[in-house]
C-alpha positions in Angstrom: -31.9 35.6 -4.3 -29.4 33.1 -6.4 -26.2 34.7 -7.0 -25.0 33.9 -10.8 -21.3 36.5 -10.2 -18.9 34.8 -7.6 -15.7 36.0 -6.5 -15.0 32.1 -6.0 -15.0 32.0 -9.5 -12.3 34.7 -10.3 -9.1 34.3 -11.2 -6.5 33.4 -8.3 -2.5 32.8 -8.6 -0.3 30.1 -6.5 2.9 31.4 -7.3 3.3 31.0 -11.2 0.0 29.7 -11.7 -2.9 31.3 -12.5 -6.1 29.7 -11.6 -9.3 30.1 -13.2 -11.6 29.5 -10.0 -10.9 29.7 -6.7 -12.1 25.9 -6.4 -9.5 23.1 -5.6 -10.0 19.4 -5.7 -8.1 18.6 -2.6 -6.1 15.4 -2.4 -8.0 12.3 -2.5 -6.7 9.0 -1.5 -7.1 6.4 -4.8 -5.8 2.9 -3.7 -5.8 1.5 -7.0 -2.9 4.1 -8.3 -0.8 2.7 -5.6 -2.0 -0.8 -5.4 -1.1 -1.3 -9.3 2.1 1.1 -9.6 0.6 2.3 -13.1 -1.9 4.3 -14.7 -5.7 3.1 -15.5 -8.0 4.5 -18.1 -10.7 3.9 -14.8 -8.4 6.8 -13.2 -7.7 8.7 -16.1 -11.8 8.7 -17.1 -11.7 10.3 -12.7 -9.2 13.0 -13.6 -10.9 14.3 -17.1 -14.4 14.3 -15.4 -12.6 16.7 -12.2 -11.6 19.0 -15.1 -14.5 19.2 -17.5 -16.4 19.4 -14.3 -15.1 23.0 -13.5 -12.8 22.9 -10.4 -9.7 25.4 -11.4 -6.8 23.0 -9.6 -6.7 19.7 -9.0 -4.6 18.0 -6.5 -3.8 14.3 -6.7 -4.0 11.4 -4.6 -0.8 11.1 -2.5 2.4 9.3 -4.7 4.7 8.3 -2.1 8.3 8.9 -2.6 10.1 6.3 -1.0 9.8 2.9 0.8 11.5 1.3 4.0 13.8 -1.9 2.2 13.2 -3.3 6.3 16.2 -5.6 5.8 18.0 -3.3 5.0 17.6 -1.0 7.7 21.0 0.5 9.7 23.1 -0.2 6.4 23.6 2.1 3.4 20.8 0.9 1.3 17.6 1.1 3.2 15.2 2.6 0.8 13.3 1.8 -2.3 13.2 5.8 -3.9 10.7 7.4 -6.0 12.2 6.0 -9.0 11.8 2.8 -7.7 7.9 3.5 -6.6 6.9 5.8 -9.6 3.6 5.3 -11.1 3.5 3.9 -14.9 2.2 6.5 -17.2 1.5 9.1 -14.3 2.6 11.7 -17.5 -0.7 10.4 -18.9 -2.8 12.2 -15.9 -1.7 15.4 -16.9 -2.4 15.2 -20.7 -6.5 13.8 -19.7 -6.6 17.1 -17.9 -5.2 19.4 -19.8 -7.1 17.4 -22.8 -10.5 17.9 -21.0 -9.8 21.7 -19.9 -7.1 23.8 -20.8 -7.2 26.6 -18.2 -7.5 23.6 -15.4 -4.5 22.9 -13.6 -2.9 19.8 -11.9 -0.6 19.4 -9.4 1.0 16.2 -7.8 0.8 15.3 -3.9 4.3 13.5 -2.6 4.1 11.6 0.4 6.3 9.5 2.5 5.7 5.6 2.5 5.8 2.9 4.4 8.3 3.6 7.1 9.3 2.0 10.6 11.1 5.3 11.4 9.8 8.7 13.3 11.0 12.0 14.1 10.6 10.5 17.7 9.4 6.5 19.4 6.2 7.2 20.1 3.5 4.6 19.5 0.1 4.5 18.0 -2.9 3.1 19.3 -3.6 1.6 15.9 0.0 0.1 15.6 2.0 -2.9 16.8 4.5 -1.9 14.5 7.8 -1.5 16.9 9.2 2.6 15.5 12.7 3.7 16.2 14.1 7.3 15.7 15.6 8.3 12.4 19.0 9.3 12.2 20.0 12.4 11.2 21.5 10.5 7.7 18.5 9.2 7.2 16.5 12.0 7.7 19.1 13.2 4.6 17.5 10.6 2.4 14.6 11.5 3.2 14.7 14.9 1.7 16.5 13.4 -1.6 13.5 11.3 -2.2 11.0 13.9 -2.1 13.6 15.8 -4.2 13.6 13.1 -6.7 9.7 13.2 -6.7 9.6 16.7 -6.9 12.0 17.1 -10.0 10.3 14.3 -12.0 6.6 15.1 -11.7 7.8 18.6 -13.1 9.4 16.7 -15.9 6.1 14.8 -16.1 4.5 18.0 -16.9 2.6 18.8 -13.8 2.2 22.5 -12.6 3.6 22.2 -8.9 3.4 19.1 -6.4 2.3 19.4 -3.1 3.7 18.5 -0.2 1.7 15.7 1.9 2.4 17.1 6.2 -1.1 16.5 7.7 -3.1 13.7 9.3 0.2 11.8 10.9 2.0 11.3 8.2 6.0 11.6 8.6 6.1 15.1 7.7 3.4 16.1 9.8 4.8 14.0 12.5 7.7 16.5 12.3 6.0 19.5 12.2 4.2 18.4 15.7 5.1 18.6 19.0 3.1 16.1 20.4 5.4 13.4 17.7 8.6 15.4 17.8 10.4 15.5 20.8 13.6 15.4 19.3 16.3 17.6 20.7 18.6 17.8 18.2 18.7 20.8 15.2 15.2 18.7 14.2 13.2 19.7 17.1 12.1 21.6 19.9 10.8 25.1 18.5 8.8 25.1 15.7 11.7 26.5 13.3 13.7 23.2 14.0 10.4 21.3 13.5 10.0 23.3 10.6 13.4 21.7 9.1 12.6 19.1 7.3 10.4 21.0 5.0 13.1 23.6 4.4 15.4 20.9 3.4 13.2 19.6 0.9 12.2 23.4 -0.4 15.8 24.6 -0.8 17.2 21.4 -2.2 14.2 21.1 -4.9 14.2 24.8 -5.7 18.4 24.1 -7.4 16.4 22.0 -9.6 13.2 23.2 -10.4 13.7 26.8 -9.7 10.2 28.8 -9.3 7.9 25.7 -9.9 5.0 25.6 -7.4 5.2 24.0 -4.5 2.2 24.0 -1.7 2.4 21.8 1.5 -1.1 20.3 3.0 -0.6 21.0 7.1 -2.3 20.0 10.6 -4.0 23.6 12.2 -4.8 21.4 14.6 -3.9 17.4 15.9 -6.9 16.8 18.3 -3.9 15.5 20.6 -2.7 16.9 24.2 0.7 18.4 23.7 -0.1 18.8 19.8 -0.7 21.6 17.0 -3.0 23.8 18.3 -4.9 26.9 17.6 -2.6 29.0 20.0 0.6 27.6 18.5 -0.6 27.0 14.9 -0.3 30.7 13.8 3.7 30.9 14.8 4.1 27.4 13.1 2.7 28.3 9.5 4.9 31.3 9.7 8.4 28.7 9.6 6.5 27.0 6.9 5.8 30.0 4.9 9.7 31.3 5.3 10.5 27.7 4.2 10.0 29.1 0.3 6.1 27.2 -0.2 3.8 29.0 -2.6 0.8 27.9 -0.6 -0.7 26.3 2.5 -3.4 23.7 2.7 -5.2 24.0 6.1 -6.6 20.6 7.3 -6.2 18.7 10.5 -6.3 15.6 13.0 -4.3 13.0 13.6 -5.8 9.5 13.3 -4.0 8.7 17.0 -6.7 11.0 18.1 -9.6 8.8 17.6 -9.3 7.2 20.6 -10.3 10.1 22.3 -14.4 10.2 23.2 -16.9 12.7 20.9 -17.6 14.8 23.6 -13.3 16.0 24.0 -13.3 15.8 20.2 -16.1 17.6 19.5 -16.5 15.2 16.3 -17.6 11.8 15.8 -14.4 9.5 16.2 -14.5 7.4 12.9 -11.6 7.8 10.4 -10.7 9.7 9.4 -10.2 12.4 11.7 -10.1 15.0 8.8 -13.5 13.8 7.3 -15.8 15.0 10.0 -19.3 13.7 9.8 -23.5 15.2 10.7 -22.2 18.5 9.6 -25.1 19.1 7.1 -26.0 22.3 9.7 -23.9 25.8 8.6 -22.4 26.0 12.1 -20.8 22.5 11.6 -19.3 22.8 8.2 -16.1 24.7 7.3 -14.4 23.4 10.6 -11.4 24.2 9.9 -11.7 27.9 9.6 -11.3 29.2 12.8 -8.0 27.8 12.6 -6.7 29.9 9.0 -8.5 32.9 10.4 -5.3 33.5 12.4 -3.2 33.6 9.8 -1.3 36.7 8.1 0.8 35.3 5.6 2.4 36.6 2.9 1.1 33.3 0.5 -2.4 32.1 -0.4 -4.5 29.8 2.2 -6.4 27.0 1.1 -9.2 25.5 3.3 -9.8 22.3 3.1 -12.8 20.2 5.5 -16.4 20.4 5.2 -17.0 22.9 2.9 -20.6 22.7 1.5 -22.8 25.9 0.8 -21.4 27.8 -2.0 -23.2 31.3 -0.3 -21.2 30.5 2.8 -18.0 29.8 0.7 -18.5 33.1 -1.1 -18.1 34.9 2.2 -15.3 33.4 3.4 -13.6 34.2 0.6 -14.4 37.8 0.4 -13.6 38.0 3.9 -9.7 37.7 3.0 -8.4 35.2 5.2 -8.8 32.7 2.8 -8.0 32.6 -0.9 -9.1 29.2 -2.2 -11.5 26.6 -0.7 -11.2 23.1 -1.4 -13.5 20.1 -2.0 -12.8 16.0 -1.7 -16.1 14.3 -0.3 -18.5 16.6 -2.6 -16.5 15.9 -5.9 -16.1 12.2 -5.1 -20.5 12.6 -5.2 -20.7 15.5 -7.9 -17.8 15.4 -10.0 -19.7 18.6 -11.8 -20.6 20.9 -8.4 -18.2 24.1 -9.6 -20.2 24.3 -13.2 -23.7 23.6 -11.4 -22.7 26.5 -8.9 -21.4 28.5 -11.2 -24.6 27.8 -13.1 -26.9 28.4 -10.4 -28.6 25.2 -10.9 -30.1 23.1 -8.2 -29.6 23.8 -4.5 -26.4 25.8 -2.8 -25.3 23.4 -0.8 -23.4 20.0 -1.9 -25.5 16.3 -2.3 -22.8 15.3 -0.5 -24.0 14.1 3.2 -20.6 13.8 4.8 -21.6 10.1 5.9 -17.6 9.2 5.1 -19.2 5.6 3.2 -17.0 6.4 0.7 -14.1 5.5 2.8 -15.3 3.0 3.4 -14.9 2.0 0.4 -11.1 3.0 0.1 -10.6 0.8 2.6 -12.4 -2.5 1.9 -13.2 -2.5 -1.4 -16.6 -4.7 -1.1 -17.2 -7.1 -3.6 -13.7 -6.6 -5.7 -10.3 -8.7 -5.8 -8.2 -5.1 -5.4 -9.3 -2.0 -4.8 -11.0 0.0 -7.6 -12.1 3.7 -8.0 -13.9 5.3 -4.9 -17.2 6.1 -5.8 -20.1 7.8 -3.6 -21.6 4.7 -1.7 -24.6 6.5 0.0 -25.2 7.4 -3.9 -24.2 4.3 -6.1 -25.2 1.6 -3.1 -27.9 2.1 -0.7 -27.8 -1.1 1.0 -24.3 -1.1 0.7 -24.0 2.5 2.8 -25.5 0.6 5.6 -22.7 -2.3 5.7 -20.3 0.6 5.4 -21.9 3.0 8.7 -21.8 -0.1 10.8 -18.0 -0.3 9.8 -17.2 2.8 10.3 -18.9 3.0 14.0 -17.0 -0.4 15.0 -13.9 1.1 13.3 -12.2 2.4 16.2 -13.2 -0.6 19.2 -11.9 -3.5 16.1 -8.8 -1.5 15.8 -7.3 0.1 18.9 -4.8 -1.5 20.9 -6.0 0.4 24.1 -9.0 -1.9 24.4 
């Protein structure tokens, strides 16, 4: 029988906020933002239809917060900073939503950019890019950039930002072992991994005092010698005592690709967060063996391949986890909380998990720049094809261990 009273859609808090749902638009890459450093009424029409559409939080596509200056590297001025990077009219996001919705919330994801530097050297198999270690100084600069972020989008008007340490991105290439093997006060045990993100905490918190701050984390690199689920418990701990109000659990690092389906246990096409032929219940929510062995004191939000609302409702009630969180489904149905909540059409999600749509992100077929990412499979039939055959040569065109 069709359930009408969820406890998916009762209120929830993330430190000060309270949340009307316990639906989150998790953070969705949108080249264009970054590609034209300003804001777009195509982006803006995105971010009112995410609110009217009935998700209770919203969490942005990544804004990074600085920028390697490469000529400048080894002297005193080696970074462009958030200032230098920030978005044109990124207050305007906030005033669509709140517009649209006024008991939906937004939140801005800060991540690092383009940088030649890691916690440790060790290369990718998708990069001839030579790395070096970061200096402890510049590690310092580091945290003042995400600082800077973090104070401004609060000035901006945005509810809390979230901090961007999954998928192999520089925090989350601190936070692992399998990229940290520093052996210095920013590495080794997962405390000193941990560091980084304390920095960043403490320092923000002088400024911006009790405003939310979440972080997105790896349960789980698909790497040898990497977060796993017998270390992963111990780690979110640090992160939780680091001051965050909540913790995003994703996972996979895009070095893991390389690795065969049968030691993934997932189809190696990027990206390695966006599993795909999950349609059957025992394939979707992969992530939630992982947050089942938490015990924190802050809420969990579960992110990947989440896709029948029944299923969803008993996760929920279950305790471990307090929010679950969409991207894939609300890049198809913009609407899917009010049609669940509605009790119209089926319980699970159009959404096929066929990952066209980053496809898209990445090429942007038939267009100068890239423009908003859409649902190919929906939108472009023929074009879905073009985009599966990319995605299953993805990994033999862009390897290095060929």
């Amino acid at each position: 029988m069709r359930r009408y009273s969820y406890t998916i859609f009762s209120e929830g808090k993330i430190g000060q906020l309270t949340l009307s749902n316990r639906l989150v638009r998790s953070a969705t890459w949108d080249p264009s933002i970054l590609t034209r450093r300003v804001m777009t009424d195509e982006v803006l029409n995105l971010y009112r239809g995410l609110a009217i559409g009935g998700v209770g939080l919203i969490i942005t596509g990544g804004f990074p917060v600085f920028s390697e200056l490469s000529s400048d590297v080894g002297s005193g001025n080696w970074l462009s900073t958030y200032a230098d990077l920030r978005v044109k009219g990124i207050e305007k996001m906030v005033q669509v939503v709140k517009n649209a919705r006024s008991d939906c919330h937004i939140i801005a994801q800060l991540e690092n950019g383009n940088l030649s530097g890691r916690p440790s050297v060790i290369d990718s198999p998708f990069s001839r890019r030579k790395v070096r270690r970061l200096t402890v100084e510049e590690i310092s600069d580091i945290v003042d950039c995400f600082v800077e972020g973090i104070i401004d989008v609060k000035k901006a008007g945005f509810g809390g930002i979230q901090l961007h340490a999954a998928h192999g991105g520089l925090l989350s290439r601190f936070l692992s072992p399998y990229t940290n093997r520093r052996d210095d006060a920013y590495g080794g045990s997962p405390s000193n991994r941990a560091r980084i993100i304390r920095e960043i905490v403490s320092k923000a918190r002088q400024f911006v005092s009790d405003f939310p701050i979440l972080i997105k984390m790896n349960c789980t690199d698909y790497l040898e010698g990497g977060i796993e689920i017998d270390t992963f418990f111990d780690l979110a701990q640090e992160i939780e005592q680091t001051g965050v109000d909540a913790i995003e659990v994703s996972g996979g690092m895009w070095d893991c690709l390389v690795r065969s389906e049968q030691e993934l246990g997932f189809r190696p096409v990027p990206a390695p967060e966006s599993h795909t032929r999950i349609r059957s219940p025992e394939k979707q929510s992969y992530f939630l063996k992982f947050a089942e062995t938490l015990n924190l004191g802050i809420p969990v939000i579960l992110v990947g391949g989440n896709r029948d609302i029944e299923r969803l409702e008993t996760i929920v009630n279950q305790g471990k986890v307090d929010f679950i969180a969409l991207s894939r489904p609300l890049i198809c149905e913009p609407d899917l909380p009010n049609r669940w909540r509605e009790g119209r059409g089926a319980r699970t999600t159009a959404c096929i998990s066929c990952n066209s749509c980053i496809f898209a992100m990445h090429v942007h077929p038939g267009k100068p720049e890239p423009g908003l990412v859409t649902c190919v499979y929906k939108n472009d039939p023929s074009l879905h094809h073009v985009a599966q055959r990319w995605l299953a040569s993805w990994v033999r065109k862009h390897t290095l261990l060929k």
